[in-house]
C-alpha positions, 0 to 999 in steps of 0.5 A: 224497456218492458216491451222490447221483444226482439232485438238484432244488434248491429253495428255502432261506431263513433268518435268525439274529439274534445279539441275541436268539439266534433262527435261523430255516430253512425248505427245500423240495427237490422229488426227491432220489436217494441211491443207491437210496432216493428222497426226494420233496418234502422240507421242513425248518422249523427255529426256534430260540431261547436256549431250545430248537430246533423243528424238523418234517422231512416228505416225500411220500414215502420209498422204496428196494427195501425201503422205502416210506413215504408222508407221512413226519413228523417233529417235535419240540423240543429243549431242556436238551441233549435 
């Protein structure tokens, strides 16, 4: 990662059970600089099964020169390979 300029670790926990196929993943990072785009507050929750993998990523805040959004949001489920 040659432009990573900023990282402030935060907390990453999961699990997976192979029995029942279940992974689990949750992770919060407070700032991250990649070049010229900042990334603050960054969560990602992630869950899975034999069936189908939910995941929701959002941020406070997504900016560079040319962008900027806040209260950025993204979710949904993958199933049957799609």
């Amino acid at each position: 990662m040659p432009q990573l300029k900023e990282f402030e670790p935060g907390m990453i926990t999961g699990s997976f059970d192979s029995r029942k196929n279940e992974l689990k993943l949750h992770a919060n990072m407070k700032r991250i600089v990649y070049g010229t785009t900042e990334i603050n507050d960054l969560s990602m929750n992630v869950n899975a099964d034999s069936t189908a993998l939910n995941y929701s990523i959002s941020s406070s805040g997504i900016s560079n020169a040319q962008i900027n959004f806040s209260n950025v949001l993204f979710e949904g489920k993958l199933t049957d390979n799609k």
